[in-house]
N, C-alpha and C positions, 0 to 999 in steps of 0.2 A: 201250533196249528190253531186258529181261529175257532170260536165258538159258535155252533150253530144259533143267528137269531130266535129270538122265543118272542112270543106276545106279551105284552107289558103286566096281561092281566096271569101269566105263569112268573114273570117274576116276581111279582105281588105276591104269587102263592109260594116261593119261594125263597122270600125272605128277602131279596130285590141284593141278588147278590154280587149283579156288576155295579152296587151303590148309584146307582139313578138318582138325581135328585126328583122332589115332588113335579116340578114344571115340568123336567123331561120324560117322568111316567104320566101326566096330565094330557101331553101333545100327541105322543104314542097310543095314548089308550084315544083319543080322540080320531087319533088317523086312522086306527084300524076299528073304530065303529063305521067309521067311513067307509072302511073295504068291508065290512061284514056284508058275507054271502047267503044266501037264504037255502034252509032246508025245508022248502016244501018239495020239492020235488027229487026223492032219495028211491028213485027205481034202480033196477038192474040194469047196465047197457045187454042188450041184445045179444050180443055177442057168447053172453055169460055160456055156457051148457045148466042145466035143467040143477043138478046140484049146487053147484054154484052160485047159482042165483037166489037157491034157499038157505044157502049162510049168509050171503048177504042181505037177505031179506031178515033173514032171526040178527045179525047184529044189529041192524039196522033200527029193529023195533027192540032191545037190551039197550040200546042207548040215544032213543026218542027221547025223553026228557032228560038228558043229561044236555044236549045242546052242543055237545062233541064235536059232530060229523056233520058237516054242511053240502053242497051240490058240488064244492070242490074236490072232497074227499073221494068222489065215486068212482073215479078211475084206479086211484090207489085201493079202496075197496075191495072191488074187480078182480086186480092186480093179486090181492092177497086171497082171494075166494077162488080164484082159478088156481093160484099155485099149491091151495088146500087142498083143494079136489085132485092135482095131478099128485100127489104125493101120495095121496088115499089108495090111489089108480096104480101107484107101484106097490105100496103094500099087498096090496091084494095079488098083484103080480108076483112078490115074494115069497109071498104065502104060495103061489100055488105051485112054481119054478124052483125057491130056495133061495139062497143066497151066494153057494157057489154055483161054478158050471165045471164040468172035464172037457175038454177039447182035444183029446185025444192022448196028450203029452203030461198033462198036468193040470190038479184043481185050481182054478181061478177064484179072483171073486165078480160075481156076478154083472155086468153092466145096470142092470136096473135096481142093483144095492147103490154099485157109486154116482148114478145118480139121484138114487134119493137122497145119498147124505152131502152131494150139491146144494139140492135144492131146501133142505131143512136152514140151512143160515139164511135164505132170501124169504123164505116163509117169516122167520124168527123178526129178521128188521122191517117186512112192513107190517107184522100185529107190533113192534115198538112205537113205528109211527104211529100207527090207531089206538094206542092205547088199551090194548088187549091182552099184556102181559102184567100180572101182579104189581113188576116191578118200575111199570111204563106209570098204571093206574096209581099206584105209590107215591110217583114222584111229583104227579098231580097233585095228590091228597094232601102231601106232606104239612104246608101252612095253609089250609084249606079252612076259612074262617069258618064260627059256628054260626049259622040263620037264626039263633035267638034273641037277638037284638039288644042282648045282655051289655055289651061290651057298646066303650061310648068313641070307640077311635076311626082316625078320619081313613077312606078310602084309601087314601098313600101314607 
């Protein structure tokens, strides 16, 4: 199974593990300054509900100067702050209902259990996208150079 593309500038952070030579991380990293999207305009779509919108607003401003998340990212955002919020919405429905039901014949387990535990794996892959899990953030870090200017080696 093929490997998802990464950005020249994650392989660099990761040790450049499909061995890129220098020119072919040079051309890459130069194409995709080309494509670089701009994050001035990181609002909520519309659509969002009223909680929603304020997770994405709090991650939004948790990762301002990291440079993360750009005007492309907002849908996937969305995507994952609406499926927090609906998840939140069954918890609270669990709490107040339980977790089985009787139907007359026999205890069940609950509908709004099995689909929270649906919807926990699609929550789970788009905070990996975003970078919002330990182990997302991790992978990031991993060869993540020091800013003190100590070290005298070349960008590739």
């Amino acid at each position: 199974m093929p490997r998802t593309a990464q950005s020249s500038y994650l392989q660099l952070l990761n040790g450049n593990p499909n061995n890129k030579t220098k020119k072919e991380l040079y051309k890459r990293t130069k194409n995709e300054k080309r494509l670089q999207v701009s994050a001035v305009n990181m609002s909520p779509p519309a659509w969002l509900a009223s909680g929603a919108k304020k997770e994405f607003e709090r991650i939004i401003n948790l990762y301002q100067e990291s440079k993360l998340l750009n005007e492309l990212d907002i849908n996937t955002l969305a995507i994952y702050c609406d499926l927090l919020m609906e998840y939140k919405s069954l918890n609270a429905s669990l709490k107040k209902h339980g977790k089985t039901f009787n139907d007359g014949v026999k205890y069940d387990v609950s509908p709004i259990f099995k689909e929270k535990r649906q919807l926990a794996p699609q929550i789970d892959k788009y905070a990996r996208q975003l970078g919002l899990t330990p182990a997302a953030r991790a992978s990031l870090a991993i060869n993540l150079s020091d800013d003190s200017g100590d070290d005298n080696d070349d960008d590739f």
